[in-house]
C-alpha positions in Angstrom: 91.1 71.9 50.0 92.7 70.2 53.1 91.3 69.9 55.9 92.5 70.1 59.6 91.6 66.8 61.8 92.2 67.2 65.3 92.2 64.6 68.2 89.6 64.3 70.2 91.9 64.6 73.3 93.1 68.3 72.1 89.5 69.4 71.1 88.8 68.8 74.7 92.0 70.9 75.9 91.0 74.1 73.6 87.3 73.9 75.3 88.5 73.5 79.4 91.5 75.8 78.6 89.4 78.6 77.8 86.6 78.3 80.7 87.4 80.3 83.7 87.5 78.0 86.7 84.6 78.9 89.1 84.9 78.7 92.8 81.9 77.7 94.8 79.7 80.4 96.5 82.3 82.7 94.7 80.8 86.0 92.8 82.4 88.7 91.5 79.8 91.7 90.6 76.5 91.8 92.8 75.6 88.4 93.7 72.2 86.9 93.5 70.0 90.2 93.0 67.0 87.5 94.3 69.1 87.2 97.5 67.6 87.8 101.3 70.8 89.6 102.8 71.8 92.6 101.2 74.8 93.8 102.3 75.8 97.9 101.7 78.3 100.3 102.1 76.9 103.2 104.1 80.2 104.8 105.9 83.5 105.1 105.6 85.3 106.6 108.1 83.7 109.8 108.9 81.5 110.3 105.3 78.2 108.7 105.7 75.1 109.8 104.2 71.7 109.4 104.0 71.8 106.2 101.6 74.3 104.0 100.6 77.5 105.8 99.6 77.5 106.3 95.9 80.1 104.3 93.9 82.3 108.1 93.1 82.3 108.5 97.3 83.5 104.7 98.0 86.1 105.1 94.9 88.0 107.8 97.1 88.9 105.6 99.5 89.1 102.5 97.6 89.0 100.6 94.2 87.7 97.5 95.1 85.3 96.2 97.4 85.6 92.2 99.0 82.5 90.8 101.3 82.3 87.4 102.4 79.7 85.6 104.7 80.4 83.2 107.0 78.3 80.6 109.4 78.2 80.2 112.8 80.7 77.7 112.8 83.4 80.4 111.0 82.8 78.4 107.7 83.0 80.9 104.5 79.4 80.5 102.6 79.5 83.0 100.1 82.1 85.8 98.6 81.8 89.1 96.2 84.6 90.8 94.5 83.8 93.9 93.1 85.6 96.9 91.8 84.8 100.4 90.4 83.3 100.5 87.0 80.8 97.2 88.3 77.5 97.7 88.2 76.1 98.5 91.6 79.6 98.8 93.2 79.0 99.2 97.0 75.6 96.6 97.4 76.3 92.8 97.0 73.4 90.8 97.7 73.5 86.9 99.4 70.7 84.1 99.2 71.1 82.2 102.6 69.2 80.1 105.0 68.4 81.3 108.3 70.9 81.5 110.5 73.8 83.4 112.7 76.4 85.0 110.2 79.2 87.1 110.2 79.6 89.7 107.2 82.8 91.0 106.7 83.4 93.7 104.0 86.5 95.1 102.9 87.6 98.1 100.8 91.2 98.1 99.1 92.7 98.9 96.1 94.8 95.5 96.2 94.3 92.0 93.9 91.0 90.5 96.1 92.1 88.7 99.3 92.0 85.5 100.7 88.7 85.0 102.7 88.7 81.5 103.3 89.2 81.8 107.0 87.9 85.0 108.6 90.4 85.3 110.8 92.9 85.3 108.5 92.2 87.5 105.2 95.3 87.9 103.2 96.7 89.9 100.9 99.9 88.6 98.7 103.3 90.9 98.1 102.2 90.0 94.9 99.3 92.0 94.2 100.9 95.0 96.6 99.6 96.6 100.0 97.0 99.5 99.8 94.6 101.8 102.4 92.2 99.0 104.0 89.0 99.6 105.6 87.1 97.1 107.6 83.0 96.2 108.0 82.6 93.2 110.5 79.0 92.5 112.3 76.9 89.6 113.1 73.8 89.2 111.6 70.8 86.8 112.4 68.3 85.6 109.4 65.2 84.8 110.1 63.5 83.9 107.3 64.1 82.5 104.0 62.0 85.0 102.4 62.5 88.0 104.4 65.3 90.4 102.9 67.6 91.3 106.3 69.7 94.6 105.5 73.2 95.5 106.0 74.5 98.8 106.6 78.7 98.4 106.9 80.1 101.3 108.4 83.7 101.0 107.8 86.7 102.0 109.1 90.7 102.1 108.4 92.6 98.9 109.9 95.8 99.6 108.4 99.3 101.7 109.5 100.9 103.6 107.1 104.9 104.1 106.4 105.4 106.8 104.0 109.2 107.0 103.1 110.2 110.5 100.9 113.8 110.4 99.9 115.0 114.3 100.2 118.0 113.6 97.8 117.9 112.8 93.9 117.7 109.3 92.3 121.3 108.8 91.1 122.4 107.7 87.5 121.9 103.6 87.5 119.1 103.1 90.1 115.6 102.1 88.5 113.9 100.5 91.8 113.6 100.5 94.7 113.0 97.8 96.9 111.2 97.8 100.6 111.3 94.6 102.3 109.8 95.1 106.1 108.7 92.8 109.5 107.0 92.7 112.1 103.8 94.0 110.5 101.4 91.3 108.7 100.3 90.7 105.7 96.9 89.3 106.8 93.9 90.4 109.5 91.9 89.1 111.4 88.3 90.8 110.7 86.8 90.5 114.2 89.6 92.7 115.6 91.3 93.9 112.3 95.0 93.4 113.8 97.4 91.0 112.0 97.3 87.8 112.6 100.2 86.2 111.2 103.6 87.1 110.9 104.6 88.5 107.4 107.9 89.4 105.3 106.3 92.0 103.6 107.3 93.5 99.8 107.3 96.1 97.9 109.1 97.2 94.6 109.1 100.4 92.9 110.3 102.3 89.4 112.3 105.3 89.6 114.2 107.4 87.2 117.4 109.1 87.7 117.5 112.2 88.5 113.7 112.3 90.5 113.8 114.6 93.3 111.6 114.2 96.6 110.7 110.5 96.1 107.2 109.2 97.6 107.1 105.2 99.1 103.9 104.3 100.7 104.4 100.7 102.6 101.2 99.6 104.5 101.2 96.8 107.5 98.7 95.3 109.6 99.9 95.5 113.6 99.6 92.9 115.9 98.4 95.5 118.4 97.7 99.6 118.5 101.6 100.4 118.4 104.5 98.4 116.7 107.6 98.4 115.2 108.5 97.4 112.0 112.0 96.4 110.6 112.4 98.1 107.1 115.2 97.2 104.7 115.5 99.5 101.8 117.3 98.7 98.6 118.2 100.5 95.4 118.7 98.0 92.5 119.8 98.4 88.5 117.5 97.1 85.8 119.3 93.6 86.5 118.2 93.7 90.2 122.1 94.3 91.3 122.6 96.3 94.9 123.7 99.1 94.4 122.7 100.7 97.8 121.1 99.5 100.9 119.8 100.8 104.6 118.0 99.8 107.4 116.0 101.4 109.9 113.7 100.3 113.3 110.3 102.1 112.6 107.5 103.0 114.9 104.1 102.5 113.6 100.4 102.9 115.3 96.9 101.7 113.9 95.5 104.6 111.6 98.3 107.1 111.8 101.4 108.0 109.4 104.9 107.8 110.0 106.9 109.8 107.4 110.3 108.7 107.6 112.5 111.2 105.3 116.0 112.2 105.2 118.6 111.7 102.5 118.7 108.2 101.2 121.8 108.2 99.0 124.0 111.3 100.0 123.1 110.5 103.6 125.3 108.2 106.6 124.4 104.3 106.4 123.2 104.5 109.7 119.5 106.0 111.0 119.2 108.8 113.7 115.7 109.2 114.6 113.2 112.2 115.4 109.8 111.8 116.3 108.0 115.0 115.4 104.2 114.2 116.1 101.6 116.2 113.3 98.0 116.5 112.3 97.1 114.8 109.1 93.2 115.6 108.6 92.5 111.8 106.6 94.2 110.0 109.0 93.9 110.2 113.0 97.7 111.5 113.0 101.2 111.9 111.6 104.6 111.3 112.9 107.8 112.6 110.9 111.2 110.4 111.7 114.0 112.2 109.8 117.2 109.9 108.8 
């Protein structure tokens, strides 16, 4: 029988290749269960109750939930990522020494963020833009031994374009592409506004033929109200143009703007309604027709 000799050099490749690299302070279910700040999400929005929200109420706003710590010199100490189907989803729980922190927690339904400076949490085009809900508080620890309790009450940072095509996919168009400004990408969590200026992306499938076409594209503002410069592109399966428009749109902090109109049987250009409604999830809804 032969046998199979290898290297010494390659041994040690198959071994580190297969280890999952391990950032410090860095958890991803609950954290240290022996931990003295215990962080938990109690509200969102307007549904609290009399505990901690159970993991079905958080999953109808969000996914996945992100908490990170940080000292009194802004320095990130620890971080959870945690997503629906982890046990205890909605408590993560921190062993640190006394001290002034900041706890930040924030529910998505994105790839986890980058919390490395808590002024600027980031989400990539990558891993897409979703609903985002904000927890950000101070708290002072005491005592090493003494567990101090966090009850985040969160609340939606986010502004919401929804674009609905009222015309058919043609024949030949199998994405389409949203590529938008003067939003951001990234928040700061002690005011949840952007804080840097993004070129966001988003990319979506279609099939000919689909009739009253849904696009949600989510920003962070720089303030309450902004504008946001959207380009919209149909592409073939090879990414060609086929089709392409522009428009100026009008966003505020924790409403909807519905822009719809006719997309590929309508004029290049964008003539623009404001018809303000009620959306009961959100704290309103403007409709701009194209």
């Amino acid at each position: 029988m032969r046998r199979l000799i290898l290297p010494f050099y390659l041994i040690l490749l198959i071994i580190t290749s297969c280890e999952k690299p391990v950032i410090p302070g860095e958890y991803s279910t609950q954290g240290d269960l022996d931990g003295n700040l215990v962080v938990s999400v109690f509200q969102i929005e307007q549904q609290s109750f009399g505990t901690s929200l159970t993991r079905a109420a958080i999953a109808d706003y969000c996914s996945r939930l992100s908490y990170a710590v940080y000292d009194a010199d802004g320095k990130l100490v620890k971080q959870i990522h945690q997503q629906v189907g982890d046990s205890g989803f909605g408590t993560a729980y921190f062993k640190v020494d006394p001290g002034t922190y900041q706890v930040v927690v924030v529910g998505h339904s994105s790839g986890n963020p980058t919390m490395t400076n808590s002024k600027k949490i980031k989400f990539e085009n990558k891993d897409g833009f979703t609903d985002t809900f904000l927890h950000n508080s101070n708290v002072v620890v005491t005592d090493a031994d003494d567990e101090e309790q966090v009850q985040a009450v969160m609340r939606r940072i986010v502004s919401l374009c929804r674009v609905v095509f009222t015309d058919a996919i043609p024949d030949g168009v199998s994405q389409m592409q949203f590529v938008y400004k003067g939003g951001s990408g990234a928040f700061d969590a002690a005011t949840g506004l952007g804080s840097v200026n993004s070129t966001q992306k988003e990319t979506f499938p279609v099939d000919a033929g689909d009739e009253n076409c849904c696009f949600d594209l989510y920003t962070f503002l720089h303030d309450t109200e902004g504008t946001i410069h959207l380009q919209a592109t149909a592409l073939d399966d090879n990414d060609n143009e086929l089709r392409e428009r522009e428009f100026d749109v009008p966003l505020k902090q924790r409403m909807i703007t519905k822009l719809s109109g006719p997309y590929f049987s309508g004029a290049t250009g964008s003539s623009i309604t404001i018809v303000i409604g009620i959306n009961a999830e959100w704290e309103g809804e403007q409709t701009i027709e194209f």
